[in-house]
C-alpha positions as CSV (number, residue, x, y, z in Angstrom):
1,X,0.0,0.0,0.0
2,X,2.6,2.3,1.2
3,X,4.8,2.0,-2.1
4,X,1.7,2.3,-4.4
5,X,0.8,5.3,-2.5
6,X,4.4,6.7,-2.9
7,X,4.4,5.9,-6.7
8,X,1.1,7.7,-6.9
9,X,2.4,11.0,-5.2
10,X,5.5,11.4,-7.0
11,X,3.6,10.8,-10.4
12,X,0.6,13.1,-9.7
13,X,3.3,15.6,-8.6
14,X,5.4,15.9,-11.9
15,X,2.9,15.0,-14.3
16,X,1.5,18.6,-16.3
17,X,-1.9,19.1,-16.9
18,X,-5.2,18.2,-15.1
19,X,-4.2,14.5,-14.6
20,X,-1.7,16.0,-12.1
21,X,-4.7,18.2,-10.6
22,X,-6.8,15.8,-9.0
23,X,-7.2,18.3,-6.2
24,X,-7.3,21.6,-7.1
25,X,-5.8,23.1,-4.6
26,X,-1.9,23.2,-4.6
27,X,-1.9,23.6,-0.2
28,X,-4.5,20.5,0.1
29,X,-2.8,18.4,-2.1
30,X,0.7,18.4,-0.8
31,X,-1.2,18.1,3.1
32,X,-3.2,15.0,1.6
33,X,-0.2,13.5,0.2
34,X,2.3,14.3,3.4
35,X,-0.4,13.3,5.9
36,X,-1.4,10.4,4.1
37,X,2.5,9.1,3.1
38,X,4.3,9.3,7.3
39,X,1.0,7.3,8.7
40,X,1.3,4.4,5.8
41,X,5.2,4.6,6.3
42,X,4.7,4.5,10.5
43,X,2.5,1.7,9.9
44,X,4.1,-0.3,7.5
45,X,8.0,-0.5,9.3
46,X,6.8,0.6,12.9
47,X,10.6,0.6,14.0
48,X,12.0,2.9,12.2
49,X,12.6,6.3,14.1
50,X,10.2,9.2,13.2
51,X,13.1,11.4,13.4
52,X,14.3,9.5,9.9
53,X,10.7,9.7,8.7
54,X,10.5,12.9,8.8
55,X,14.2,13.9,7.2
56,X,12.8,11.4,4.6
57,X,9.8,13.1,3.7
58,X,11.5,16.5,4.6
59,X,14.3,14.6,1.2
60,X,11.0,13.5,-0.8
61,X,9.2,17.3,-0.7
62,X,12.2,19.0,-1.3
63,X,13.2,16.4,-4.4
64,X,9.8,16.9,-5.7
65,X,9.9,20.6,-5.7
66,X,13.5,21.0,-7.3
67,X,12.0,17.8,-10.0
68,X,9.3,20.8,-10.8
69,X,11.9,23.1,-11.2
70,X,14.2,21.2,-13.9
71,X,11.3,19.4,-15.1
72,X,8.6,22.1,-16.8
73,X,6.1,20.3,-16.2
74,X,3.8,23.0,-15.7
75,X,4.4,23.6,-11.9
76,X,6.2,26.2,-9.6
77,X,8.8,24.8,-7.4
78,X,7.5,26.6,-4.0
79,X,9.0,27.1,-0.7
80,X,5.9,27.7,0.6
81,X,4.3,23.7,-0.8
82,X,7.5,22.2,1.3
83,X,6.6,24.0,4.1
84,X,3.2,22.1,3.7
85,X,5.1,19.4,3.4
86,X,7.1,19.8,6.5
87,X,3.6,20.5,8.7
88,X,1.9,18.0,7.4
89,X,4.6,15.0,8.1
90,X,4.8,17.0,11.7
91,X,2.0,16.7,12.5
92,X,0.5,12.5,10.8
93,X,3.8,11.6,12.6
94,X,2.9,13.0,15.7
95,X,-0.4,11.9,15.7
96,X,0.8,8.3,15.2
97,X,3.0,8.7,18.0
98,X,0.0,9.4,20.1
99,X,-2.1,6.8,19.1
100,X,1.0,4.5,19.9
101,X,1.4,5.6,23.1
102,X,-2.5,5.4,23.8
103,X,-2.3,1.9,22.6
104,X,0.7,1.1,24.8
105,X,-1.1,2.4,27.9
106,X,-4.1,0.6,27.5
107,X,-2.2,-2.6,27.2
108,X,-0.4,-1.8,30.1
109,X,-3.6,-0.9,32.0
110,X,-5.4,-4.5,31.2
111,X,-5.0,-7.2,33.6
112,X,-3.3,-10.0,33.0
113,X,-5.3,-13.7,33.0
C-alpha cells in the first residue's frame, strides 16, 4: 500500500496538466499526500525512528519541488508547498506517536489472565 501510495504521489506531482490536478488546490494536495504518506510509512516498518521519517519526507518534498523546477512540467517549485510538506509529516507523525502511546497504555492498564 505504502509503495503504491508513494508511486502515486511522486507521479501526480510531476505529471502537467489536469491529470496531475486531481485536487485543485496546490496547499491541500501536498497536506493530503504528506499526511497520508508518514501514517502508511509509520505503519508499515513501525521501527524505524520518526526522526528519519520525517528527514525522509523533509528529502521526498524538497526532491519533488526542485523535480518541478528542472522538469517544466507546468508547476512552480515553492518554498511555501515544502513548508506544507514539513507541517503535514509533523503533525500525521505526531499523531501516530500518540495513538502509539495510547495503545501502549491501554495494554499496560489490562489485567493480566
Amino acid at each position: 500500500m505504502f509503495v503504491f501510495a508513494l508511486a502515486m504521489v511522486v507521479f501526480l506531482a510531476l505529471t502537467p496538466g489536469p491529470l496531475g490536478l486531481v485536487v485543485e488546490s496546490g496547499p491541500v494536495r501536498h497536506l493530503l499526500a504528506f499526511a497520508a504518506l508518514p501514517v502508511l510509512s509509520a505503519l508499515a516498518w513501525p521501527r524505524i525512528r520518526m526522526v528519519w521519517q520525517f528527514a525522509a519526507y523533509a528529502l521526498l518534498g524538497a526532491a519533488i519541488e526542485i523535480a518541478q523546477l528542472l522538469m517544466d512540467v507546468g508547476r512552480l517549485a515553492e518554498w511555501d508547498d515544502w513548508a506544507n510538506d514539513l507541517v503535514a509529516t509533523a503533525v500525521a507523525l505526531m499523531l501516530v506517536a500518540l495513538v502509539r502511546a495510547w495503545n501502549h497504555q491501554s495494554e499496560i492498564k489490562e489485567p493480566l489472565g
